[in-house]
KEKE-3310 file (N, C-alpha, C; in steps of 0.2 Angstrom, whole numbers, plus 5000, padded with zeros to 4 digits):
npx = (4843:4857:4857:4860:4865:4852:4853:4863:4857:4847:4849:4858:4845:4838:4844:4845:4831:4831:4837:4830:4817:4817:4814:4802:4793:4794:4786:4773:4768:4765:4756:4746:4746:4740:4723:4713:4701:4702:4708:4728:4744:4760:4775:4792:4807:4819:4835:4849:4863:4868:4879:4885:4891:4894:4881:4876:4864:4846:4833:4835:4841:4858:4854:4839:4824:4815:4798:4788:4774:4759:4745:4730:4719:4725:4739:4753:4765:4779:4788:4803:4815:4829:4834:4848:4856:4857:4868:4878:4877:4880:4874:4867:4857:4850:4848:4834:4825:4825:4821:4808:4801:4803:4796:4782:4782:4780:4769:4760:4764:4761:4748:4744:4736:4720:4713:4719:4725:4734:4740:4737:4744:4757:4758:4758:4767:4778:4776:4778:4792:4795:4795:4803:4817:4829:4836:4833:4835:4832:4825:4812:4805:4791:4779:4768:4757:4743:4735:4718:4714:4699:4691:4700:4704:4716:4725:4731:4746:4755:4770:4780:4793:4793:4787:4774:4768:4755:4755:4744:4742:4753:4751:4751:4742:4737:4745:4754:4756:4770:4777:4784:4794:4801:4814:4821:4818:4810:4793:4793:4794:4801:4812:4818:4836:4836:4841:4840:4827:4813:4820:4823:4813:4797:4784:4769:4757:4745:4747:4749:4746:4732:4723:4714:4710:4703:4711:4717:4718:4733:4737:4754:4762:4773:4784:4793:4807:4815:4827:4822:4812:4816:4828:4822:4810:4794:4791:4801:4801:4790:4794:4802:4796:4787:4793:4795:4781)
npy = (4739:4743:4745:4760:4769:4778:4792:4798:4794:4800:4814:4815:4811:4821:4835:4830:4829:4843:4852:4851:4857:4873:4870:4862:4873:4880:4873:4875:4886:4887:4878:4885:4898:4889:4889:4873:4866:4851:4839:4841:4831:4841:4835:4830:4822:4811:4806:4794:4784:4767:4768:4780:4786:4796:4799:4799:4793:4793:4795:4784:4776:4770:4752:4756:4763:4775:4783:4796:4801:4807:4811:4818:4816:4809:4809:4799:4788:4780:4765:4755:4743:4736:4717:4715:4702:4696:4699:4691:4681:4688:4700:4713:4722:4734:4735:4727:4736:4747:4745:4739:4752:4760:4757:4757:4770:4775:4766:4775:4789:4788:4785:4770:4761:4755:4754:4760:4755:4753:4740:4735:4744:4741:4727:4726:4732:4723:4714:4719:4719:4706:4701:4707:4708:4704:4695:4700:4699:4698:4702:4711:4724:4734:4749:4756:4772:4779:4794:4798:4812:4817:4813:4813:4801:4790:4778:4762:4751:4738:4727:4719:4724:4740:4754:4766:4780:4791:4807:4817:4833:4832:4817:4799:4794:4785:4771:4759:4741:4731:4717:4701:4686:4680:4687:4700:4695:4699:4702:4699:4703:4694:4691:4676:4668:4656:4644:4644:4644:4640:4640:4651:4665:4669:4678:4683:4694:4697:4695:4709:4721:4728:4744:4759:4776:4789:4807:4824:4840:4846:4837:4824:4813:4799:4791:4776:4764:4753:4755:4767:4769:4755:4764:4775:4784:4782:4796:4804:4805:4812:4822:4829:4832:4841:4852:4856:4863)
npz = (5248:5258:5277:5284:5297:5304:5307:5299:5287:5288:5287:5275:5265:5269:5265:5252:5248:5250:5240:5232:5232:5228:5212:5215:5223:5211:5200:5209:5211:5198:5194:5200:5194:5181:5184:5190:5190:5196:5208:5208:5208:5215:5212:5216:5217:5223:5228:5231:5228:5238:5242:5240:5228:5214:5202:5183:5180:5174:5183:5192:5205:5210:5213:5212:5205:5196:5192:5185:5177:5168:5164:5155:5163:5176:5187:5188:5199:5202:5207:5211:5217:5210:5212:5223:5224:5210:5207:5207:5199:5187:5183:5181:5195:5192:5179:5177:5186:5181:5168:5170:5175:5165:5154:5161:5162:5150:5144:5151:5145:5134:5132:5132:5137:5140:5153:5163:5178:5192:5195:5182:5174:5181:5176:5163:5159:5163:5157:5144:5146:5147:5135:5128:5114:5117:5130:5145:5162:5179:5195:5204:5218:5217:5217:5213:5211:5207:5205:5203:5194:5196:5206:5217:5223:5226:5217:5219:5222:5225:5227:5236:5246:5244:5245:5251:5260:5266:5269:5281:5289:5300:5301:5297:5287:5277:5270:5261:5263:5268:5259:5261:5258:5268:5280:5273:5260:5250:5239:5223:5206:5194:5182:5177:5170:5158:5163:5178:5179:5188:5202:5208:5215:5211:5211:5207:5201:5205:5216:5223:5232:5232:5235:5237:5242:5248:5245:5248:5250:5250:5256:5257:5247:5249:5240:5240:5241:5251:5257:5259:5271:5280:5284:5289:5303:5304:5309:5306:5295:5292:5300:5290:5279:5282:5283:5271:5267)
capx = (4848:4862:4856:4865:4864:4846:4856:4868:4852:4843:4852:4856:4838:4836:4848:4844:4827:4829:4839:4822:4813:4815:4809:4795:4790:4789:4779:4768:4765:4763:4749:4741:4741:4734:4720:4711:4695:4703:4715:4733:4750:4765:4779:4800:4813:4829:4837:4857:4864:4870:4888:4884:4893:4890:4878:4874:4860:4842:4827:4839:4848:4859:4848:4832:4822:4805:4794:4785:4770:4754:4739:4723:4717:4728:4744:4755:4770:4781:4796:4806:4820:4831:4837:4855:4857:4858:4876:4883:4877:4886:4867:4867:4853:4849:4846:4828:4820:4827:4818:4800:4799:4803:4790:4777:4782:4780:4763:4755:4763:4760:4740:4745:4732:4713:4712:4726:4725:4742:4740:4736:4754:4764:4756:4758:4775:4783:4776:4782:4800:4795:4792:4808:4821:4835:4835:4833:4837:4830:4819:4812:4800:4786:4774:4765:4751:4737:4729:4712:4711:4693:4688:4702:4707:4725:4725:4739:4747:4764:4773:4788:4795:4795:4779:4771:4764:4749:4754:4741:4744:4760:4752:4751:4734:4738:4752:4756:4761:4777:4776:4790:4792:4805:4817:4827:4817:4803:4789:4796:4792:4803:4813:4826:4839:4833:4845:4839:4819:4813:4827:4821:4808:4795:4778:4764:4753:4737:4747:4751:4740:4730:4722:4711:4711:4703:4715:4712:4724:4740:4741:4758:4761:4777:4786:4801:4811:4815:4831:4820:4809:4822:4832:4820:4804:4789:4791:4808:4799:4785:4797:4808:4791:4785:4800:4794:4777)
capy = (4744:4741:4749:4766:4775:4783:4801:4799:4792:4806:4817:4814:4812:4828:4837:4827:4833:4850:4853:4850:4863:4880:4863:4860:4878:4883:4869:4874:4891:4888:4875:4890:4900:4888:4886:4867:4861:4844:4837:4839:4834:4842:4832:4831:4818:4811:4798:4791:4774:4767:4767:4788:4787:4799:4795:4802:4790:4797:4791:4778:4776:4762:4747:4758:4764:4776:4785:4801:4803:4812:4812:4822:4811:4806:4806:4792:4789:4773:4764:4748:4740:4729:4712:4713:4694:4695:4702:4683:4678:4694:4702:4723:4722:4740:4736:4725:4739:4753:4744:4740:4761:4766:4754:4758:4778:4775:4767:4781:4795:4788:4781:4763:4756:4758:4754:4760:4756:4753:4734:4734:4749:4734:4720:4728:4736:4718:4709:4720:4719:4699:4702:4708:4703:4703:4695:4705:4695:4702:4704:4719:4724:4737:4751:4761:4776:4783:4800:4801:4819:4821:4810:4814:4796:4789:4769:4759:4742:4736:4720:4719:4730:4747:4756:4773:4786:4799:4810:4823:4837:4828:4812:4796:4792:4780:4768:4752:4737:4730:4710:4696:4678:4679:4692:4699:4692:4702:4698:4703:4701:4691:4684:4671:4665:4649:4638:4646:4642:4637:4641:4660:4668:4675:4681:4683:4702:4694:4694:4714:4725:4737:4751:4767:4781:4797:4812:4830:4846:4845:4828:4821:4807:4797:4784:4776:4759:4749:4761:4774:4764:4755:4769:4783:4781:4787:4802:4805:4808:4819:4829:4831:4832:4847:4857:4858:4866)
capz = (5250:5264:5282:5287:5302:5303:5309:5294:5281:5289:5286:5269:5264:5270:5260:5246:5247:5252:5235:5227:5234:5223:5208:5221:5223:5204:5197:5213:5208:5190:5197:5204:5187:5178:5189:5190:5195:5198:5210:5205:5213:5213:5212:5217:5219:5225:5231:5231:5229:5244:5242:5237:5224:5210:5194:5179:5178:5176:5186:5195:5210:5212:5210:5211:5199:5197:5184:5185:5173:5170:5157:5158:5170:5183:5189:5191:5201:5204:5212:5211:5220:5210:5219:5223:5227:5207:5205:5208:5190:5183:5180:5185:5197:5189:5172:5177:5190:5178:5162:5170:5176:5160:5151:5163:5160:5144:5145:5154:5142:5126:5132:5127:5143:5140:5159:5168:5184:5194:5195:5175:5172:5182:5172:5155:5160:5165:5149:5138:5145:5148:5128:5124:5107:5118:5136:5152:5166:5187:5198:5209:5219:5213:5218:5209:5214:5203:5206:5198:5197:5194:5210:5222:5223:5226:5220:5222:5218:5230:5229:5239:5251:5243:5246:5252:5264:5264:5276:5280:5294:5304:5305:5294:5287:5274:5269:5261:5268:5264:5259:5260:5261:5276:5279:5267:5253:5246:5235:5216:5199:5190:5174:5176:5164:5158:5167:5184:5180:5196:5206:5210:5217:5206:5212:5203:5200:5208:5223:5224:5237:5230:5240:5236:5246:5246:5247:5251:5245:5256:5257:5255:5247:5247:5239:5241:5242:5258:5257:5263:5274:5282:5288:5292:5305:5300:5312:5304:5288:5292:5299:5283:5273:5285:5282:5263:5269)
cpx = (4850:4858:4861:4862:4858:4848:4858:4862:4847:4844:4855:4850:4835:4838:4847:4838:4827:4832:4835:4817:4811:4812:4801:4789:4787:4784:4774:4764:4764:4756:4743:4737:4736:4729:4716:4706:4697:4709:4722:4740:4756:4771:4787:4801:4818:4829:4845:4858:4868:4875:4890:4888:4890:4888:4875:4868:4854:4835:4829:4843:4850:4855:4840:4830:4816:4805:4790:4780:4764:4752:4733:4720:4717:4737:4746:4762:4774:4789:4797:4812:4824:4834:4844:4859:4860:4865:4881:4882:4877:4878:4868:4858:4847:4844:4836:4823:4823:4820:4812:4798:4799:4796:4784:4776:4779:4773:4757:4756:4762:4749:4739:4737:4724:4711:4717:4728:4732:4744:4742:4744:4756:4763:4760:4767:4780:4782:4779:4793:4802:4797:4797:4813:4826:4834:4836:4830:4836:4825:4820:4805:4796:4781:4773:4758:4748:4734:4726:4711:4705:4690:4692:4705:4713:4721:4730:4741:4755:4762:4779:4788:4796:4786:4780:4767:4760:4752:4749:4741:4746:4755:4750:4743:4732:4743:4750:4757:4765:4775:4784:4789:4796:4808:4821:4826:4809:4799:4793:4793:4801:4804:4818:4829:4837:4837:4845:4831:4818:4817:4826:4815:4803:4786:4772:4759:4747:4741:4748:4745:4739:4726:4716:4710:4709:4708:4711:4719:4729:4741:4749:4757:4769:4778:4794:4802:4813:4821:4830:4815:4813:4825:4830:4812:4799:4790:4797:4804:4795:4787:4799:4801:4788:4789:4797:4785:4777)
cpy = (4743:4745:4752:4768:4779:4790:4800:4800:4799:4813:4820:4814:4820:4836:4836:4831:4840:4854:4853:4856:4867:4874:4866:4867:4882:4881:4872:4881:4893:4883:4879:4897:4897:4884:4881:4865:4853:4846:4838:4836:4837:4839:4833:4824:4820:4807:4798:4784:4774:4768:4776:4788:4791:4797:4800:4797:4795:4792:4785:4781:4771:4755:4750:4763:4769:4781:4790:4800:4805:4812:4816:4821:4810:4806:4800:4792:4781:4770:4757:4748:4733:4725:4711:4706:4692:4696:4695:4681:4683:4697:4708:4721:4728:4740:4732:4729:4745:4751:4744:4747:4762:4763:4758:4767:4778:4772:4773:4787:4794:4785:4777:4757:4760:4759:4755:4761:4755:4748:4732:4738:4742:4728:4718:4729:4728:4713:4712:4718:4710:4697:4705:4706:4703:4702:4700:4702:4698:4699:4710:4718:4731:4741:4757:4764:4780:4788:4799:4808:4823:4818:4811:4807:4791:4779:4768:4754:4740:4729:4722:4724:4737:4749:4763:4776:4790:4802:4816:4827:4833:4823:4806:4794:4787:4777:4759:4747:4734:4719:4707:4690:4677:4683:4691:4697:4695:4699:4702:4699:4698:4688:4681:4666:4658:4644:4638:4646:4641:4636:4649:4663:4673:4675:4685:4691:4701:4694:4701:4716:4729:4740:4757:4770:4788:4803:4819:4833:4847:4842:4828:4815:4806:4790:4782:4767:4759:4751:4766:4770:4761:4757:4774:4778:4784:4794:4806:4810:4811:4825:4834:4835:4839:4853:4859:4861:4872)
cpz = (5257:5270:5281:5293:5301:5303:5303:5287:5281:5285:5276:5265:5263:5265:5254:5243:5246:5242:5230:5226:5229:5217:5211:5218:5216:5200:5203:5210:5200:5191:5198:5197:5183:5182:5189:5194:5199:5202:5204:5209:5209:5213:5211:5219:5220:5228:5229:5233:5238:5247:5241:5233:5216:5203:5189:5175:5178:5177:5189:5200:5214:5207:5210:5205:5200:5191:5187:5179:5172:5162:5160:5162:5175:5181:5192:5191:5203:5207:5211:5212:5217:5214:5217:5220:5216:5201:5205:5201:5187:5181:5183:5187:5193:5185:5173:5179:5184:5169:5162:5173:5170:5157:5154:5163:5153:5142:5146:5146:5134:5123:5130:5131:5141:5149:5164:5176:5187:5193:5185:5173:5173:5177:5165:5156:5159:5160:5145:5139:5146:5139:5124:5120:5113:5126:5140:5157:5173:5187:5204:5213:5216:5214:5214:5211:5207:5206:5203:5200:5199:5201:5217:5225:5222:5224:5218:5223:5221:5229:5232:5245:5251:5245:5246:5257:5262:5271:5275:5289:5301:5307:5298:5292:5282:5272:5268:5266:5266:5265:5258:5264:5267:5273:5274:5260:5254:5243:5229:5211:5198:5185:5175:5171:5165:5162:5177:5185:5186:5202:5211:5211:5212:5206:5205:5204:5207:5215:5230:5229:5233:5232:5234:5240:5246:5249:5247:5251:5251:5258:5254:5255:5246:5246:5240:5241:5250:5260:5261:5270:5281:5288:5291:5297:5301:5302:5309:5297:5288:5293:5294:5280:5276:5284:5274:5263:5269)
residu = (UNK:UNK:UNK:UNK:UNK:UNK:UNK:UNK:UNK:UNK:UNK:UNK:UNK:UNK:UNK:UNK:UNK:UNK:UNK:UNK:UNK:UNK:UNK:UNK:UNK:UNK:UNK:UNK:UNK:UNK:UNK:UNK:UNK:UNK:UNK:UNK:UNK:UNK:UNK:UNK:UNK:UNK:UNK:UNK:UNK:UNK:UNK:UNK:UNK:UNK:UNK:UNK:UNK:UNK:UNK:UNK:UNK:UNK:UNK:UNK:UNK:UNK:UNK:UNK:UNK:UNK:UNK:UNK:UNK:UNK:UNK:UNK:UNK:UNK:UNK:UNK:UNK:UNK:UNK:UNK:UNK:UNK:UNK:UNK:UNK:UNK:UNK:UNK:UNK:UNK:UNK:UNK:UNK:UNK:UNK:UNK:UNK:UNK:UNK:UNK:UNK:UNK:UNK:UNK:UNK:UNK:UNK:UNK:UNK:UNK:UNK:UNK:UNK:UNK:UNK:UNK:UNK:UNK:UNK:UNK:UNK:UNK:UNK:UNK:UNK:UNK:UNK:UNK:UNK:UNK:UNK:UNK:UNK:UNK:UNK:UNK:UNK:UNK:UNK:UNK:UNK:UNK:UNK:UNK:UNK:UNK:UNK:UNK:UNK:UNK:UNK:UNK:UNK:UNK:UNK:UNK:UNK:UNK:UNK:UNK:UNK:UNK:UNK:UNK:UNK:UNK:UNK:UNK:UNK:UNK:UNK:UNK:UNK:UNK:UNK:UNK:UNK:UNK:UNK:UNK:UNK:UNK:UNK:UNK:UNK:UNK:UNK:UNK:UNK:UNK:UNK:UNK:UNK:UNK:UNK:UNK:UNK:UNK:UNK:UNK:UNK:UNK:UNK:UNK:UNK:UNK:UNK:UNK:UNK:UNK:UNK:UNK:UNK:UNK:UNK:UNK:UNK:UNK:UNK:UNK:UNK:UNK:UNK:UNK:UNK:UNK:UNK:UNK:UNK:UNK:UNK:UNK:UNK:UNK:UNK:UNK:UNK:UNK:UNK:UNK:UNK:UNK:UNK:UNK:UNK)
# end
């Protein structure tokens, strides 16, 4: 995603966010009915392509992509950033980071993973659409966080430059780190039309970070693309995320 103006990105973000809220506040007080021995999070989005132009896609913005889902177990939340760079060989960057979220949503809510760790979701997620009748041609990058509800345990699995924050009372106390081969070029999963084999960048799972974390009730955790990242500092963000406090 193109830099903006941090005041202007800020701004927007903010906004974006804040239109989540009443969302936010009712799942939280239905949380609170049914009441839970275990960790839970509550969760919102938002986001806007870069050009702001309006979508009636869902779970997508622009070239990004994410997936919300939740089993008895653990919540699981994820993010990917398709590569632009692939609009020269008529390929919608979209369609690759839009295909391995939904897969990987679809793992979780149907219980297809005996082990579903983060690392494992990505793995599974990218074969299956490695695995598909009809080509589907990208690459992205890829974070995805597991709560374990019964242990309080965030784990978590980044390639590329998308990632996440734990913020806990305004200050930062966990976070990925963002990976690439040189500027401008991420780590990504990738599938390249055959006549581009070898020509493209395409990272391997075994290379992804993965992380565990214990969390603790009022942790924020966010995720985001190099869109959000990028343009907001960290401070920028705890702000905004305090505001929803």
């Amino acid at each position: 995603m193109a830099l903006q103006s941090p005041l202007v990105y800020g701004r927007i973000f903010a906004s974006q966010l804040r239109q989540f809220v009443p969302r936010l506040l009712r799942q939280e007080e239905q949380a609170c009915r049914n009441t839970r021995r275990y960790t839970q999070l509550v969760t919102a989005y938002c986001g806007f392509s870069k050009d702001l132009a309006p979508s009636n896609k869902r779970f997508a913005f622009g070239e990004d992509a994410f997936f919300v889902a939740e089993d008895r177990a653990r919540n699981v939340l994820g993010v990917a950033d398709g590569v632009g760079g692939w609009r020269h060989y008529g390929i919608d960057p979209a369609v690759f980071s839009s295909a391995l979220m939904e897969n990987c949503k679809r793992l979780i809510e149907r219980g297809l993973l005996e082990n579903p760790t983060p690392v494992n979701i990505m793995k599974e997620g990218y074969h299956n659409i490695s695995e598909n009748k009809e080509p589907l041609f990208g690459s992205s990058t890829a974070c995805i966080v597991v709560l374990d509800k019964k242990s309080s345990t965030l784990h978590s699995a980044n390639l590329g430059d998308s990632g996440f924050l734990v913020i806990r009372k305004q200050d930062v106390v966990h976070s990925s780190l963002g990976q690439q081969h040189y500027f401008n070029t991420p780590y990504q999963l990738a599938i390249p039309p055959p006549d581009q084999e070898g020509n493209v960048i395409q990272d391997n799972l075994d290379s992804a970070e993965e992380t565990s974390f214990a969390v603790e009730e009022g942790d924020a955790v966010v995720l985001g693309t190099d869109g959000l990242f990028d343009n907001l500092t960290e401070k920028q963000i705890i702000d905004e995320i305090s505001k929803l406090k």
